[in-house]
C-alpha positions in Angstrom: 15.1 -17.7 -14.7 11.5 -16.2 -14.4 10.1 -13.2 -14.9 6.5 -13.7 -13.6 4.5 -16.8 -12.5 1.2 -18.3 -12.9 -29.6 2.3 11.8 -33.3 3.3 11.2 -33.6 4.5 7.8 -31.4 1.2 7.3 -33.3 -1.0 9.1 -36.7 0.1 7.4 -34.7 -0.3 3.9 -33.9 -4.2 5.0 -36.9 -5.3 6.9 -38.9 -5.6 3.5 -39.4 -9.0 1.7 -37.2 -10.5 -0.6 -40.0 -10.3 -3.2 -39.9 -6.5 -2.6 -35.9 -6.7 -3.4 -34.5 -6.1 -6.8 -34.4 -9.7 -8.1 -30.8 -11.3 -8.9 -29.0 -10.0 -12.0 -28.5 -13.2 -13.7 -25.7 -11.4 -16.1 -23.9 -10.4 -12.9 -20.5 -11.6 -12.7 -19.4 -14.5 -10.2 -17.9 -12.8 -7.3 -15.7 -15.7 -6.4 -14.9 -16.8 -10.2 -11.1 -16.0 -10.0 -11.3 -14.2 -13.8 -12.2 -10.2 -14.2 -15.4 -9.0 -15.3 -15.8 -7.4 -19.0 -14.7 -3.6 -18.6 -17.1 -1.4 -21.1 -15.2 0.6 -23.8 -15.2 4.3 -22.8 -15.3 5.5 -26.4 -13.9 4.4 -29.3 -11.8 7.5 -29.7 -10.0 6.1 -26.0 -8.5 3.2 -27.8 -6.2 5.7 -30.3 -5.5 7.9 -27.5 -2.1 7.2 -26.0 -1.1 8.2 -22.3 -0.6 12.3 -21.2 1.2 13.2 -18.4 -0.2 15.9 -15.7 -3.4 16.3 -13.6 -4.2 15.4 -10.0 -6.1 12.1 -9.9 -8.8 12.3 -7.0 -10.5 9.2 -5.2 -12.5 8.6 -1.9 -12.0 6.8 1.1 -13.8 5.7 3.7 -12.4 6.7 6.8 -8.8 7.3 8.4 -6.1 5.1 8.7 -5.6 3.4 12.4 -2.1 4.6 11.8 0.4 5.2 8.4 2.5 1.7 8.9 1.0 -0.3 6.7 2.3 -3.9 7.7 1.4 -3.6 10.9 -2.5 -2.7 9.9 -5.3 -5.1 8.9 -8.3 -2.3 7.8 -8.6 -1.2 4.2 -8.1 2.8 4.7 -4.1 2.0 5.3 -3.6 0.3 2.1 -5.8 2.6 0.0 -4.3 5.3 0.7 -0.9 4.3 1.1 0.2 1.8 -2.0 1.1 4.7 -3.8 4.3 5.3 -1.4 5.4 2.1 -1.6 7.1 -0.9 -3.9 6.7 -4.8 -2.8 9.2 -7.4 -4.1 6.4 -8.6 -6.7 3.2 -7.6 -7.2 0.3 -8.5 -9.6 -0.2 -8.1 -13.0 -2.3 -5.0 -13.4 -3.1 -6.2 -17.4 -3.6 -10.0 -16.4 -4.6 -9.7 -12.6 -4.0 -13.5 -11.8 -0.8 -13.7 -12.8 2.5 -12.4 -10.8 5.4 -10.3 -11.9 7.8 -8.3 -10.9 7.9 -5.3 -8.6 11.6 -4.7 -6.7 12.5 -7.8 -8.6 13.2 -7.8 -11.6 14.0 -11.4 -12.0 14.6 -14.9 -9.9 15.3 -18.5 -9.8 14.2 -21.2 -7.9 15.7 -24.2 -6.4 14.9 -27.6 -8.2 13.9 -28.7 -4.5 11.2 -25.6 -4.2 13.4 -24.7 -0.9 15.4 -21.3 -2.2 14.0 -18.4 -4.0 16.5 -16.4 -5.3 15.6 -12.5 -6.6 17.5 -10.1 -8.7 16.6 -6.5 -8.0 16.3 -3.5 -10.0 19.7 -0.9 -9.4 19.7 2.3 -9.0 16.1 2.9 -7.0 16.0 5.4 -4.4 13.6 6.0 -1.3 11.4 9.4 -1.2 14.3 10.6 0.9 17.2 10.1 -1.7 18.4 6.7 0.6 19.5 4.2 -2.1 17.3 0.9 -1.8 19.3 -2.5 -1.5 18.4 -5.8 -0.5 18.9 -5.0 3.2 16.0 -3.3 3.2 14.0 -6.1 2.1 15.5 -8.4 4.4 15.1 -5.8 7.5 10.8 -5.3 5.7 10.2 -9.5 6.1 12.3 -9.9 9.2 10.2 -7.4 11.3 6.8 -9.4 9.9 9.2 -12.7 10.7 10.2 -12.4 14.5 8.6 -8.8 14.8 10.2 -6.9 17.9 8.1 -6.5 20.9 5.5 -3.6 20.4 5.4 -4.5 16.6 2.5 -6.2 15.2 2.4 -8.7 12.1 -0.4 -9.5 11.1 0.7 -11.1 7.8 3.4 -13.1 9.8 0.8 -16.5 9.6 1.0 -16.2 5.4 4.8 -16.2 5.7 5.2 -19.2 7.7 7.4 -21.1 5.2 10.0 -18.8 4.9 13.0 -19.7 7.3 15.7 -17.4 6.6 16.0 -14.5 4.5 19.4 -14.1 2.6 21.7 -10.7 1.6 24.2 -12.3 -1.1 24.8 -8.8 -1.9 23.2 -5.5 -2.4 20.7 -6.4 -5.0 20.3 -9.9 -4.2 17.5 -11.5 -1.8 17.6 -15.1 -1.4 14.8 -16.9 0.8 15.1 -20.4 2.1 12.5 -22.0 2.9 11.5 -24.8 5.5 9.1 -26.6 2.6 8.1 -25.8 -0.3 5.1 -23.2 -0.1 3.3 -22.7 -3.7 1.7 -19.3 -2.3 4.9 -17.5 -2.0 4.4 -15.4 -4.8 1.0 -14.9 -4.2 1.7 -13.6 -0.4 3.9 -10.9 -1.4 1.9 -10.1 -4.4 -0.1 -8.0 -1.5 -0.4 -4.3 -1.8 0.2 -5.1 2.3 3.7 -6.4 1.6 5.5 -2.9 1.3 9.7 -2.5 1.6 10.4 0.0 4.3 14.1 1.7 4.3 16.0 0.0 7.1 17.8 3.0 8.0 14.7 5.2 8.3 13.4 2.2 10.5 16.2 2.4 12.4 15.8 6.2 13.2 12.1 6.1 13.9 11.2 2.6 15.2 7.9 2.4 13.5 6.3 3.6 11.2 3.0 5.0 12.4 3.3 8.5 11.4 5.9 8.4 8.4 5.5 7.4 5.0 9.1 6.5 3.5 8.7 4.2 0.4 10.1 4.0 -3.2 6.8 4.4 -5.3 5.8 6.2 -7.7 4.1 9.2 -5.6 5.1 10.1 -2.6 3.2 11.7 0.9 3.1 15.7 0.7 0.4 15.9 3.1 -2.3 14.2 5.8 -5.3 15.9 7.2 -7.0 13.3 9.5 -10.2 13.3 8.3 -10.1 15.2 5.5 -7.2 14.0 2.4 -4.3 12.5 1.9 -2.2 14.0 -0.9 0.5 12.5 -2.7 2.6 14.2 -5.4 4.6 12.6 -8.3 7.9 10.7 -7.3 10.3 12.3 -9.9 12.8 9.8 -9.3 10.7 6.8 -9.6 13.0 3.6 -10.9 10.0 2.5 -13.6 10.9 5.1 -16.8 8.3 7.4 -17.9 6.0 6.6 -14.9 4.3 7.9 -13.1 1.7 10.1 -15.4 0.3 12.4 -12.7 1.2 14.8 -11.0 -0.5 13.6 -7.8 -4.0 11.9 -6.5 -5.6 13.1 -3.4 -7.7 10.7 -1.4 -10.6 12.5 0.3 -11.8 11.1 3.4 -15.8 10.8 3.4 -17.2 8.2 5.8 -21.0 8.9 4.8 -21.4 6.9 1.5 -24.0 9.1 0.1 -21.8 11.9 0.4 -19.1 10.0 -1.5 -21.4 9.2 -4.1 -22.3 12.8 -4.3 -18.9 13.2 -4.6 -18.5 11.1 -7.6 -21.9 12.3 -9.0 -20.4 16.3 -9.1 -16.7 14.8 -10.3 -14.9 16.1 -7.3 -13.5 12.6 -7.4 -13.5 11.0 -10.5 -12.8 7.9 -9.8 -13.7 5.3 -7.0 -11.7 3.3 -4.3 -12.4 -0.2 -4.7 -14.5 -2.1 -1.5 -16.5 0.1 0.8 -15.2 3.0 -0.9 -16.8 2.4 -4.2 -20.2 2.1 -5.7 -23.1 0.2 -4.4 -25.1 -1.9 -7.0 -28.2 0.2 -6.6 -25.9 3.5 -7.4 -25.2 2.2 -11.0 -28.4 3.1 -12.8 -28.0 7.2 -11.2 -24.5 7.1 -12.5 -25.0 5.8 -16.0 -27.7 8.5 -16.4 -25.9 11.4 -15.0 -22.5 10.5 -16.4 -22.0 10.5 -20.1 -19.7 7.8 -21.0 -19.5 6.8 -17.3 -17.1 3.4 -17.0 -18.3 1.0 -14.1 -15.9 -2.5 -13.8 -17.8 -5.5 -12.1 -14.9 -7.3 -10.5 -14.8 -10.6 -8.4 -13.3 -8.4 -5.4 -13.1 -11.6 -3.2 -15.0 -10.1 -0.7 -17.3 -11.9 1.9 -20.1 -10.7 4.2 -19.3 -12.6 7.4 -20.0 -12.1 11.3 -16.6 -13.1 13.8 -18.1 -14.3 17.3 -15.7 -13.7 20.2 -15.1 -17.8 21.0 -13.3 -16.7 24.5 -16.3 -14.9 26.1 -19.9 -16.0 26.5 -22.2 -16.4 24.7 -20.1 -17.6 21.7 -18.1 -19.3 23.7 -20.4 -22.2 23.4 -20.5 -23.8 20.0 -24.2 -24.3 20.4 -25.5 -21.0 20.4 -22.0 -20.5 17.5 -23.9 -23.1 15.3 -27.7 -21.4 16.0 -26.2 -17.6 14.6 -25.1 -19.6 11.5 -28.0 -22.1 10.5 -30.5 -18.6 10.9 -29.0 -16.9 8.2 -30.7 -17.2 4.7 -27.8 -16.3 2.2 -30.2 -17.0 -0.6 -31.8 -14.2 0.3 -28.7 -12.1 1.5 -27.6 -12.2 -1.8 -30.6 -10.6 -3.6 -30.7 -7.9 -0.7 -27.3 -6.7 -0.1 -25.7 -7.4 -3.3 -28.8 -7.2 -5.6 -27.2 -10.3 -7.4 -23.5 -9.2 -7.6 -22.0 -12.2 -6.8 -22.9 -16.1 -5.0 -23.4 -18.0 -2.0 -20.5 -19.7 -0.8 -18.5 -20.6 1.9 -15.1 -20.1 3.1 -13.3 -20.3 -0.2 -13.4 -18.6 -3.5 -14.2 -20.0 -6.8 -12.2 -23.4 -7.5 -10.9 -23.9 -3.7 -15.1 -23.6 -2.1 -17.0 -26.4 -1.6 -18.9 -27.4 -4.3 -22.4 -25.8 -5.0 -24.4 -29.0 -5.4 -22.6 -30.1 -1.8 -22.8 -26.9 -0.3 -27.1 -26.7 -0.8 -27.0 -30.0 1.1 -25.0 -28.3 4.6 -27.6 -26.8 7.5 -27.4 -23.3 7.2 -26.9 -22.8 3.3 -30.2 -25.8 2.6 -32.9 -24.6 1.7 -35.9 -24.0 2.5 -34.8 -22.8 6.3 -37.4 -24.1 8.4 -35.5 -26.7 9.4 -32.5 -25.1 9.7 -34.8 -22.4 12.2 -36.3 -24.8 14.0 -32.6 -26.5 14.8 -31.6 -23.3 16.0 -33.5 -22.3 18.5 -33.3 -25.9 19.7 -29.6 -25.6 20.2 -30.1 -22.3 22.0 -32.8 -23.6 24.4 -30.0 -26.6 25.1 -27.0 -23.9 25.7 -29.7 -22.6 28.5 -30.9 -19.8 26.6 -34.7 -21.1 25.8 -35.9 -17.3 25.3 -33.3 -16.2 23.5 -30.6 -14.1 24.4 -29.3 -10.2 23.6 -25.9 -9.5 22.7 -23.8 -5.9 21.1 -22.5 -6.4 18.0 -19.7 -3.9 16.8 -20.2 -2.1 13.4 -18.2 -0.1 11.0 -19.2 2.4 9.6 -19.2 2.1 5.8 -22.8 1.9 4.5 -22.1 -2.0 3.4 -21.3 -3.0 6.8 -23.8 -1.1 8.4 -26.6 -2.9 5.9 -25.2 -6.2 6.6 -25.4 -5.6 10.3 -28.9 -4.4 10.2 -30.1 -7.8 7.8 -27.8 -10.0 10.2 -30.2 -8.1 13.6 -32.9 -9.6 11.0 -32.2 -13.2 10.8 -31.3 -13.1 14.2 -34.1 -12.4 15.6 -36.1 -14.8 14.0 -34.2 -17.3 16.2 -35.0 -15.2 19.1 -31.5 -13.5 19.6 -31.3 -9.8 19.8 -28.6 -8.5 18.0 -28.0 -4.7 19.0 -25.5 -2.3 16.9 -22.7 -0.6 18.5 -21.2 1.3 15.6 -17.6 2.2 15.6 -15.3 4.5 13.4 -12.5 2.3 12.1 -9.4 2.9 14.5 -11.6 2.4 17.7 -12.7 -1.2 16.1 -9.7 -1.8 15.1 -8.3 -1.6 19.2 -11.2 -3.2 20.1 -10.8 -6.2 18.2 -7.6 -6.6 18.8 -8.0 -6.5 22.5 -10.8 -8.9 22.2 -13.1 -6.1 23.8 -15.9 -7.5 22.1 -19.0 -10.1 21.6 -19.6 -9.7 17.6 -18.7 -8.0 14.4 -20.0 -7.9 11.1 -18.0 -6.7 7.9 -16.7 -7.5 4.7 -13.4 -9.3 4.8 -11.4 -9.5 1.5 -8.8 -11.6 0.1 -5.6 -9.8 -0.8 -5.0 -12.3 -3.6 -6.7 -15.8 -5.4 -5.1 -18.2 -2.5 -6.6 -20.1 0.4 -3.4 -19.3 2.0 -4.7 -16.0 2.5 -7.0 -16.6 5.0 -4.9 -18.5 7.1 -4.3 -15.2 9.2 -8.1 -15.0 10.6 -7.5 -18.8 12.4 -3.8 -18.4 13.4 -3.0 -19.1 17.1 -1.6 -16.2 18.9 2.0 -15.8 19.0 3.1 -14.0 22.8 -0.4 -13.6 23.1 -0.9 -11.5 19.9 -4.4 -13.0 18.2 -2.8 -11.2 15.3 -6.3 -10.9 12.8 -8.0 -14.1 14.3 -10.2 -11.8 15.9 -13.0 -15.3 16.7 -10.3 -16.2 19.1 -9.9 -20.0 17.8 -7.7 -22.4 18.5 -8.2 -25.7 17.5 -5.2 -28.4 16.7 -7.6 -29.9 13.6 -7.6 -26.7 11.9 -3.7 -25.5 12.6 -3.0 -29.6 11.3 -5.1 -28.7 8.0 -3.8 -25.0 7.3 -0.4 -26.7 7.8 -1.1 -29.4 5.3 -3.1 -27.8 2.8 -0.1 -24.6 2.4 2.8 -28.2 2.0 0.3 -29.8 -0.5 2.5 -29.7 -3.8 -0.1 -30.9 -6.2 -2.7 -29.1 -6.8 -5.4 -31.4 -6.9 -4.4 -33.0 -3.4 -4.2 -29.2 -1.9 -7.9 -29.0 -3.1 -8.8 -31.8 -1.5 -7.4 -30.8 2.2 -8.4 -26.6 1.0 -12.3 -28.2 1.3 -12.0 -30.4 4.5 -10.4 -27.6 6.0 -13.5 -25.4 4.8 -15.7 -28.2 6.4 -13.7 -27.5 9.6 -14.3 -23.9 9.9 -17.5 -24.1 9.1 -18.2 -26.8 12.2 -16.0 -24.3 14.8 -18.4 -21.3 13.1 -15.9 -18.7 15.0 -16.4 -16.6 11.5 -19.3 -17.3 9.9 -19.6 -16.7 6.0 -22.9 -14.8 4.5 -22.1 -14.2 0.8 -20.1 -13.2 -1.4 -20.1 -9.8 -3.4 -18.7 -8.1 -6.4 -16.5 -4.8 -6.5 -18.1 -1.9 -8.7 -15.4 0.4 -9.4 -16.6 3.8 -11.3 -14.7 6.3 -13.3 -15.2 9.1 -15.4 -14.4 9.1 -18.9 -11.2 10.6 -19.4 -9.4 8.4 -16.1 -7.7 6.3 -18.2 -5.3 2.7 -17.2 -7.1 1.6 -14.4 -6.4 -1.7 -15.9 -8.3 -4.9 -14.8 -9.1 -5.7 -10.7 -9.1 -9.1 -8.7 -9.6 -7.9 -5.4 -9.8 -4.7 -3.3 -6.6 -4.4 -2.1 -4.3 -4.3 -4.4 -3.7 -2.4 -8.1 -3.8 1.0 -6.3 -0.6 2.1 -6.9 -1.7 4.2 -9.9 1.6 4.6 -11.9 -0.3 3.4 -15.3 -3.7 5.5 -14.8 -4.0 9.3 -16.6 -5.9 11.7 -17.5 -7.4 12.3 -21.0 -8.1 16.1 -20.1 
């Protein structure tokens, strides 16, 4: 049995030399280095203090959610705001962040053949609506992600490939079968994305785009589009003595000065991870203002990429695919956008990537980039574009996103390819790059958890002409044949083997093309207390451990 497992003002800010940007932090942590940064003591008074119940906990967002069902979203916003409602089966260690333990579950067991994953589940837990939770709602949760009925997306349905059946012994047991063993199972529904939805209230409403029914610890009370989201305590929440607060409101502020205003005055007193929290050049005007101010530096296995639309010109050829990579100098990305918070790498965090001795020998990551310039604008004068060529990009509009698309127009031009913004609030590019309705788009994807498998949703072929999140539009047998592989590979060292060919792979389509990789800065104010440790941006953002000391 086991109980866990192991534009202008923008542009003119970017257009200056890297000599003129901060240098790198050499003391910054690795963004991609699979362990949490050191957290800084608040006081040494916090460490006697023991946990108080009451207050309102308030944190920013960045912009609205496309809609309130959270499994059938891909954009940050949904998840921030809504993992509060909601239990998974498992979920992440919020003291010891790479490890997994229990959520729903309370225990399981697993075949001796790696083919059946049995789960125990806790009794006696309730939905916000008084509904008793049992194993049929977990079942009707994965089956809708599973064979999703027509109308419903999945976009998490590549990750849970594996499974081939899901199992009601009885109430609170779930058994899943599999159709091979699949070493990421834990770590896929680890993801703040993987919430249980009542079957009955799925029943009666057939999606869930404007309800919020979950079991966690708070529950919805209201939503103003563009303004908050407020949750109040859950007072029949299965975990005893949780949650501490009475609520958390998430304000909705798109500008990110204004957020950091925000944080500045204490209207929120504690940051979103991602986009929503602080930039590496805010952390010096927060230290000084704030006494006592906590920041965490966190590998938030975020990457600043750019996904070319393969299925419409001009990235449909691989030629002018390969030129947009080999101009980008992600040396020098990382000094300007990320001010040293974090590393170059490619598609794959930490211990799956490419080596760093291998990777400086690869066009496009080399250096220095003359000839990796001079390549390019051969291969776009060979795809018939000898003066270059103009394309719209789309943009969100989180300051991070808008930066990187500003240094990507940058780069790009120096190969003689006009890159022009076309910035979008988050539900319209959402639609947008779903529909395909689109020639470029810059942003900062994240992992959900430590795992290849995890990006295996970005390079899925579409299923009844869903592209799902593999917004590049790619479909190519050698990469399916090596996602397929690496996710059956039972030893590890062999799955790290096919986990870098496959990177090689991607990187040769270049339908998403990898930048950089940053860290997360999290801030709070002194008396938020049990934020616990962070891998990632989206998931520990249920809140049931964090109070308040006044």
């Amino acid at each position: 049995m086991k109980t866990s497992v192991s534009a202008a003002s923008l542009i003119t800010l970017l257009m200056l030399t890297a000599s003129c940007a901060p240098a790198a932090t050499t003391s910054a942590p690795s963004a991609a280095t699979g362990s949490p940064a050191a957290t800084p003591a608040v006081t040494a008074k916090a460490a006697s203090e023991g946990p108080k119940y009451g207050g309102t906990l308030t944190v920013p967002t960045t912009g609205d959610p496309p809609s309130l069902d959270v499994a059938q979203e891909a954009t940050y916003p949904v998840v921030t705001v809504l993992q509060s409602a909601y239990n998974g089966l498992v979920q992440s260690d919020p003291e010891n962040p790479e490890e997994v333990i229990g959520d729903l579950a309370k225990s399981w067991e697993i075949s001796k053949d790696g083919l059946a994953y049995t789960f125990r589940l806790h009794e006696n837990v309730k939905f916000h609506d008084g509904a008793p939770f049992t194993s049929e709602d977990i079942k009707t949760s994965f089956d809708r992600q599973l064979d999703p009925p027509r109308g419903i997306r999945a976009p998490r349905r590549p990750e849970m490939e594996a499974i081939a059946k899901v199992e009601t012994p009885d109430k609170d047991t779930i058994r899943l079968l599999l159709k091979y063993p699949f070493g990421s199972l834990f770590n896929v529904f680890s993801s703040g994305y993987q919430v249980i939805y009542s079957k009955s209230f799925l029943e009666k409403k057939g999606d869930m785009k404007k309800d919020v029914m979950g079991t966690g610890p708070y529950k919805l009370k209201n939503y103003s589009p563009g303004v908050s989201v407020e949750h109040i305590k859950n007072p029949d929440y299965f975990v005893k003595g949780r949650p501490y607060l009475d609520g958390i409101t998430f304000y909705i502020i798109a500008d990110a000065a204004t957020r950091l205003a925000a944080f500045r005055t204490g209207r929120v007193r504690l940051t979103g991870p991602g986009e929503a929290g602080l930039m590496p050049t805010d952390t010096e005007t927060v230290k000084k203002e704030i006494p006592n101010v906590v920041i965490i530096s966190y590998p938030s296995l975020q990457y600043g990429n750019v996904t070319l639309n393969t299925a419409q010109k001009p990235f449909s050829d691989i030629r002018v695919r390969k030129a947009v990579s080999l101009a980008f100098d992600r040396h020098n990305a990382l000094k300007l956008l990320a001010q040293g918070y974090g590393e170059v790498g490619s598609h794959f965090p930490g211990k799956w990537g490419i080596p760093k001795e291998q990777l400086a020998t690869i066009p496009g990551w080399r250096q220095p980039k003359d000839a990796d310039i001079a390549e390019a604008r051969r291969l776009l004068a060979e795809a018939g574009y000898p003066d270059g060529l103009a394309t719209k990009a789309l943009v969100r509009t989180e300051k991070i996103n808008s930066e990187l698309s500003v240094y990507i127009a940058n780069e790009l031009a120096k190969v003689g390819i006009k890159y022009e913004l076309d910035i979008k609030e988050t539900a319209v590019r959402t639609a947008l790059l779903t529909e395909g309705a689109f020639n470029a788009y810059a942003s900062h994807s994240a992992y959900m958890y430590p795992d290849p498998q995890n990006e295996s949703r970005f390079w899925t072929p579409p299923l009844r002409g869903d592209w799902g999140q593999n917004w590049a539009r790619v479909d190519d047998k050698r990469i399916v044949d090596l996602w397929a592989r690496q996710a059956r590979a039972t030893d590890p060292s062999e799955r790290a083997k096919i986990v870098r060919e496959l990177d090689l792979a991607l990187i040769d389509v270049a339908g998403k093309i990898v930048i950089y990789w940053r860290n997360g800065l999290v801030g709070m104010w002194p008396e938020v207390r049990g934020r616990g440790k962070l891998i990632g941006n989206y998931n520990f953002q249920k809140y049931q451990n964090v109070w308040l000391a006044k």
